[in-house]
C-alpha positions in Angstrom: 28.4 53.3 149.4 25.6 55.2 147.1 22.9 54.2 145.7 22.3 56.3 142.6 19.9 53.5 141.1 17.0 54.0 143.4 17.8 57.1 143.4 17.1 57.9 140.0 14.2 55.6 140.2 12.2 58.0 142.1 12.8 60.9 139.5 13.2 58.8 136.6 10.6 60.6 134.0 11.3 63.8 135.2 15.3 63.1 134.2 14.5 61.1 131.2 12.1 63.8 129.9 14.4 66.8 130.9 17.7 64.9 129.1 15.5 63.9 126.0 14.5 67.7 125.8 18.3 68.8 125.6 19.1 66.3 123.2 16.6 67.5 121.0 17.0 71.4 121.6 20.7 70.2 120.2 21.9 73.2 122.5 24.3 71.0 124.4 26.9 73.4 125.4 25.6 76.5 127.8 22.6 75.9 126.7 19.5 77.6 128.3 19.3 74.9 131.1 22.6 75.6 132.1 21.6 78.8 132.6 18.5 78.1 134.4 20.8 75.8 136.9 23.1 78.8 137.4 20.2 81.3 138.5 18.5 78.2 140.8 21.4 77.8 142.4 22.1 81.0 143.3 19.1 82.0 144.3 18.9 78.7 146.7 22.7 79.3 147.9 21.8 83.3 148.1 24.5 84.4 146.7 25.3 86.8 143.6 27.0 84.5 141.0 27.1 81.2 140.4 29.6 79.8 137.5 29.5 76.7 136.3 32.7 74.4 135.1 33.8 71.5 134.7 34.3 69.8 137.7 35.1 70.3 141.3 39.1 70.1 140.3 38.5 72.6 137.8 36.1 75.2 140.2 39.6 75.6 142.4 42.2 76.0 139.7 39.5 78.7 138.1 39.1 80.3 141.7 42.8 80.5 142.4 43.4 82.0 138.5 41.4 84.4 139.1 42.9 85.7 141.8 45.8 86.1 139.9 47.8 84.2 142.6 51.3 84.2 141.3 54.2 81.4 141.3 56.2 81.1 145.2 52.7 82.2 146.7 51.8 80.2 149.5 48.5 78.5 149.8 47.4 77.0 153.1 45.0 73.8 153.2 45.3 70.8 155.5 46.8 67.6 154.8 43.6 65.2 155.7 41.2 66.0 152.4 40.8 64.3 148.8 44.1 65.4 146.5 42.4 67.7 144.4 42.6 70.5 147.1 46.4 70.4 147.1 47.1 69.1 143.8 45.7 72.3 141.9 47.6 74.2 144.1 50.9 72.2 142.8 49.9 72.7 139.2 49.8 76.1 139.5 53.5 76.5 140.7 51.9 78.1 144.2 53.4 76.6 147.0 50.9 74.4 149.1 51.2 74.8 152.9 50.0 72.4 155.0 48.4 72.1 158.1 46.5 69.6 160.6 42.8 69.3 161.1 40.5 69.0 164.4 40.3 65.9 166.0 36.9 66.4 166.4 35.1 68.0 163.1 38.7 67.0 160.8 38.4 70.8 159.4 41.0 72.7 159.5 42.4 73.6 163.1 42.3 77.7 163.0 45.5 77.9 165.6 47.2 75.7 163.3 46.6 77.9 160.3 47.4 81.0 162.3 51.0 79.9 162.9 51.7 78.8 159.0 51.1 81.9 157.7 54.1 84.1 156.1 54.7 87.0 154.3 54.3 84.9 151.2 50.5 83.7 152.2 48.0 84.7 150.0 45.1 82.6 150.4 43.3 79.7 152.4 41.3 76.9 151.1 39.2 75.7 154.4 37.8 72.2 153.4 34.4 71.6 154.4 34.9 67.8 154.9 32.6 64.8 155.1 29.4 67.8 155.3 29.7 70.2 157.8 31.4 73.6 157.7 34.5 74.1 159.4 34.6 77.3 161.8 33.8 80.2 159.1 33.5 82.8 162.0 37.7 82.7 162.9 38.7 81.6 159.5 37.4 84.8 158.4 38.7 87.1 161.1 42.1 85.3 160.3 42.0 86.1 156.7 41.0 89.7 157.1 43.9 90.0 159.7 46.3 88.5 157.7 45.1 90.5 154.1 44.3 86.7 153.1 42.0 85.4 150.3 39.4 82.5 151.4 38.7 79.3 148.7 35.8 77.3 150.1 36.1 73.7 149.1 32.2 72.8 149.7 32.0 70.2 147.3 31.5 67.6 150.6 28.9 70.1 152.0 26.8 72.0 149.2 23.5 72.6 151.4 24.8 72.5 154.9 24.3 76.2 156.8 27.3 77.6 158.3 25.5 79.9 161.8 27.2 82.9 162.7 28.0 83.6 166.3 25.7 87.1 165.8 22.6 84.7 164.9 23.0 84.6 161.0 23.3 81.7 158.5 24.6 81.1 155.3 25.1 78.6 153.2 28.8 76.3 153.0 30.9 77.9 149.8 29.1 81.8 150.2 31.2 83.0 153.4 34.7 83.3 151.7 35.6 84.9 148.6 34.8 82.2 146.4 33.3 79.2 146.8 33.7 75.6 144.9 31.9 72.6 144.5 31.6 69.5 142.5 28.6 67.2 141.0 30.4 64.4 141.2 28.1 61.3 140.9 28.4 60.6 144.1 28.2 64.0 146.0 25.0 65.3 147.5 24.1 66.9 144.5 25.4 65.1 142.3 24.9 65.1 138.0 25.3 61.8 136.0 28.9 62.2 134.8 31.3 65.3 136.0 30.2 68.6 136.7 31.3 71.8 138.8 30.1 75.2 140.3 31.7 78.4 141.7 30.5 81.0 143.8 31.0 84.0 144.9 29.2 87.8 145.9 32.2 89.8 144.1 31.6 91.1 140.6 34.6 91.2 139.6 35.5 88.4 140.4 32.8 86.7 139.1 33.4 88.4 135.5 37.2 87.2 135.7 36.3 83.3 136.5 33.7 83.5 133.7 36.5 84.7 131.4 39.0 81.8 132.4 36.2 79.2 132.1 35.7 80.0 128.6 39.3 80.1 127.0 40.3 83.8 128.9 37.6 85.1 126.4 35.3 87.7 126.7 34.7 88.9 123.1 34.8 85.9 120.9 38.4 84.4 119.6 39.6 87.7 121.4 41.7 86.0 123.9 42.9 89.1 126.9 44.1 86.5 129.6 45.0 82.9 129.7 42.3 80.7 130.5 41.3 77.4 129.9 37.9 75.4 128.6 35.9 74.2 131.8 31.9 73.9 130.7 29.1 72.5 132.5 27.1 70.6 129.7 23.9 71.1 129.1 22.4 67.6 129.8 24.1 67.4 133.3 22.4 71.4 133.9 18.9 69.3 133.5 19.8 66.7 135.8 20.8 69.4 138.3 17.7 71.3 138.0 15.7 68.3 139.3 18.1 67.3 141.9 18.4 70.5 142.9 14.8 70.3 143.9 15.0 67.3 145.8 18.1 68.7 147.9 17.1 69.7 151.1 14.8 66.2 151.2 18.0 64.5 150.4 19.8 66.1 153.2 17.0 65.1 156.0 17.2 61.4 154.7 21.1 61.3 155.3 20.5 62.8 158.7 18.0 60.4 159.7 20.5 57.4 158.6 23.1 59.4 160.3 21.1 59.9 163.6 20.3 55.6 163.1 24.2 55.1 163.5 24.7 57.2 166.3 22.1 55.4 167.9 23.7 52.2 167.1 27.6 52.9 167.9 27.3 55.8 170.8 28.0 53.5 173.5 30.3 50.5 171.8 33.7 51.2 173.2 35.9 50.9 170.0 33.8 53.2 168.0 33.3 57.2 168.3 30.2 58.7 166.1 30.7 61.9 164.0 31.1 65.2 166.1 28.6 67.7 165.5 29.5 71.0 165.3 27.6 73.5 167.1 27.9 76.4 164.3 27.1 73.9 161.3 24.4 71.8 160.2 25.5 68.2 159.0 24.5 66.8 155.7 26.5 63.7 156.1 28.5 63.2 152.5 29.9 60.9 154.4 29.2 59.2 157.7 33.0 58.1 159.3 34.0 57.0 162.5 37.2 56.5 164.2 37.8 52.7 165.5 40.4 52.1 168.1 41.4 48.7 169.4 40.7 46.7 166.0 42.3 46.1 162.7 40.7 48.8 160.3 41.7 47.2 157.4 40.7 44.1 158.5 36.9 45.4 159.8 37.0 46.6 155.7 37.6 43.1 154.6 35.2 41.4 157.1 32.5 44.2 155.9 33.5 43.4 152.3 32.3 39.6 152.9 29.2 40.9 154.2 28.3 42.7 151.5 28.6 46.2 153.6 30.8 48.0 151.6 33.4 50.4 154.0 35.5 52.9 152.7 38.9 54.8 154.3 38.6 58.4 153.2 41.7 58.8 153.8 44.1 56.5 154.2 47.1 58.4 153.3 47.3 62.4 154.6 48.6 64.8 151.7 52.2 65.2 153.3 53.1 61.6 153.2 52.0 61.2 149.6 54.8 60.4 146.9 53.7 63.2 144.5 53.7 66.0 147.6 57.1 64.9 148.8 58.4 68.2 150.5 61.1 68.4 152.8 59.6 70.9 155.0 57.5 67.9 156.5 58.0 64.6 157.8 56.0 61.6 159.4 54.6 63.0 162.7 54.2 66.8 162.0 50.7 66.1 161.6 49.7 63.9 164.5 45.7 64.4 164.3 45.4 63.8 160.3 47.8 60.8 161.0 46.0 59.2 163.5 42.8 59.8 161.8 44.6 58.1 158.5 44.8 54.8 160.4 41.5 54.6 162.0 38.6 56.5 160.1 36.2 54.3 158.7 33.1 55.2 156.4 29.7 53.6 156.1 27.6 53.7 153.4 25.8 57.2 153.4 22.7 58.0 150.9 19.1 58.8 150.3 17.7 55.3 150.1 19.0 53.9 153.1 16.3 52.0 154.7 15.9 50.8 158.5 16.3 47.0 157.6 19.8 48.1 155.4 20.6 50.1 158.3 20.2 47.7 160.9 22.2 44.7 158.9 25.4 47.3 158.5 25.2 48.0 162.1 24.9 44.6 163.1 27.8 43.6 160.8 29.9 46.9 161.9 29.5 45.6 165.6 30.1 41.6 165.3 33.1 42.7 162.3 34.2 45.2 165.8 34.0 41.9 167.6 36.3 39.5 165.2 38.7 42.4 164.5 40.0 43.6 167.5 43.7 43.1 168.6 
C-alpha cells in the first residue's frame, strides 16, 4: 500500500546524516530539532502553536484534556473513521456520539450532526478522512451556534487547504480550535516509528496542552494538573524536518496517481472514483472506491494473488464494534457508513507510484471486477 523504501531512497543521506547528528548531540528527548520541527511546521500550517506528542492517539486525548471536558460530556464524531477518534473519547469517561458520514466525501454529514446535539455536547471532532477536509465553513457556524468546541482529526489530510466560501484558505487541522495529526509511518508525513502534532492559534490553550504533554508540569516535578508523558523524540523531529520539505511534492505525486485511477475506473460500471470536494484540495492518504455488483472481499483476495495489495478501510463502522457496544444504536442507524463498510475498497496510494505500477493495478482491479462479480 506504501512504499517507504524508495521513498527513503531518494532522501537517504540527508536522513542518515540528520539521525547520526541526533545520536551524537545525545539530546534525544526535545531536543533542539524538535524544536526546529515545531517552528517549521507552524510556519508551513500558519498557525500559532504547534505541539508535538506522541502520536496521533495521544494529540486527541491531549486536545480534549485540555479542554477540561468533564465525565457524561458528549462528544460527537462519526461512526466510519479509524478507532482512535472514538476510542479516546471512551477512555476519558466522555460519552461518544455518533453520527453518519456523506456518501460522497465520507466526512461527517453537517445535518446529521446538527440533530445529535444536546444540552450535554461540548465538542465535535470532524474527521478529515482519506485527505480532504470535510465542510469547515458549516461545521464552524454549527459549533459557534451550539457554544461547541471543534477537534480536527487531520492526521489523513496534513497539507490539504480547506477554501472558504469568502475566498480564503487554510490549511486542514488550523480552522477549529485545535487541531491533531499523526506521523504515523505510513501517513503523508510520516516519521520512521510513531510520532504526533497539535495545533492550534489559542494561547492558552496551547500553554495547557504543553503542560499535559509533559506530566501536567510547568515548573519542574511541580505537578498543577494531571497530565500524562507524550514526547516527540528527537530522531523522528529530524526525519520530519526533511520530509517536511518534500511535502507539497509528495502531495502532487499522490494526485497525479490519483488523477491515473480516475482515468482508469470513471466509466467501468461497478466502480465509482473518489468525490472531489469543491472547498478542499485532495491529497489522497488514501485512494478508495466504492464497488457494487462484486464480492469485495473476494476482489481483495484476487488482488492479493496478483500481488496488488487492497485494503478495506473500514470494514466495520464504530457503532457495530464489540468494544463500542451502546444501546442507543443498532444495525441500520447509520445506513451511509454501513453501506460504505461493505463496499469501499483502497488501492495502493504513495509517492513512488509509477505509470507501469499503475497501469498493472488497474488492469488487475478491472479483470479481478470481471471474475468477482455476482
Amino acid at each position: 500500500m506504501v512504499d517507504l523504501k524508495r521513498q527513503y531512497e531518494k532522501i537517504q543521506q540527508e536522513i542518515d546524516a540528520a539521525a547520526i547528528d541526533v545520536i551524537r548531540s545525545t539530546q534525544y528527548i526535545n531536543g533542539p530539532e524538535v524544536k526546529a520541527f515545531q517552528q517549521e511546521l507552524e510556519s508551513y500550517l500558519g498557525v500559532k502553536h504547534v505541539v508535538p506528542c506522541a502520536n496521533g492517539t495521544d494529540a486527541l486525548q491531549v486536545a480534549m484534556m485540555a479542554l477540561d471536558l468533564k465525565p457524561g460530556d458528549e462528544v460527537i464524531t462519526t461512526t466510519f473513521t479509524f478507532v482512535a477518534t472514538v476510542e479516546v473519547i471512551a477512555l476519558l469517561g466522555l460519552t461518544p456520539v455518533l453520527v453518519d458520514v456523506l456518501p460522497d466525501t465520507f466526512n461527517i454529514d453537517p445535518e446529521s450532526l446538527k440533530k445529535s446535539i444536546t444540552p450535554k455536547t461540548k465538542a465535535v471532532v470532524p474527521v478529515h478522512l482519506f485527505g480532504q477536509c470535510t465542510d469547515m465553513d458549516q461545521i464552524m457556524q454549527i459549533a459557534r451556534d451550539n457554544n461547541l468546541y471543534v477537534i480536527e482529526d487531520a492526521a489523513q489530510a496534513v497539507g490539504s487547504d480547506y477554501l472558504f466560501k469568502d475566498g480564503t484558505a487554510k490549511k486542514a487541522g488550523t480552522i477549529g480550535h485545535i487541531g491533531c495529526t499523526s506521523f504515523f509511518p505510513s501517513k503523508n508525513l510520516g516519521c520512521y516509528g510513531d510520532g504526533g502534532a497539535i495545533f492550534t492559534n489559542d494561547d492558552a490553550l496551547a500553554q495547557r496542552m504543553r503542560v499535559v504533554v509533559n506530566h501536567g508540569m510547568e515548573t519542574r516535578y511541580y505537578h498543577d494538573s494531571v497530565g500524562v508523558n507524550s514526547r516527540l523524540d528527537s530522531i523522528q523531529a529530524a526525519i520530519l524536518r526533511i520530509k517536511l520539505r518534500h511535502l507539497d511534492q509528495y502531495a502532487a505525486a499522490r494526485q497525479k496517481a490519483a488523477n491515473y485511477y480516475d482515468m482508469m475506473f470513471k466509466d467501468y460500471p461497478g466502480l465509482e472514483i473518489p468525490a472531489r470536494s469543491p472547498f478542499s484540495t485532495h491529497v489522497f492518504h488514501q485512494y478508495t472506491l466504492k464497488t457494487k455488483g462484486v464480492d469485495r472481499f473476494g476482489l481483495q483476495k484476487y488482488l492479493g494473488e496478483k500481488e496488488v495489495p487492497a485494503m478495506v478501510y473500514y470494514p466495520v463502522p464504530m457503532h457495530m464494534q464489540k468494544a463500542y457496544d451502546d444501546p442507543r444504536y443498532e444495525k441500520g442507524d447509520f445506513p451511509v457508513s454501513e453501506a460504505l463498510s461493505e463496499s469501499v475498497i483502497s488501492l495502493p496510494m504513495h509517492t513512488e507510484l509509477d505509470e507501469e505500477q499503475l497501469k498493472y493495478i488497474c488492469a488487475n482491479v478491472l479483470e479481478g471486477m470481471e471474475a468477482c462479480k455476482v
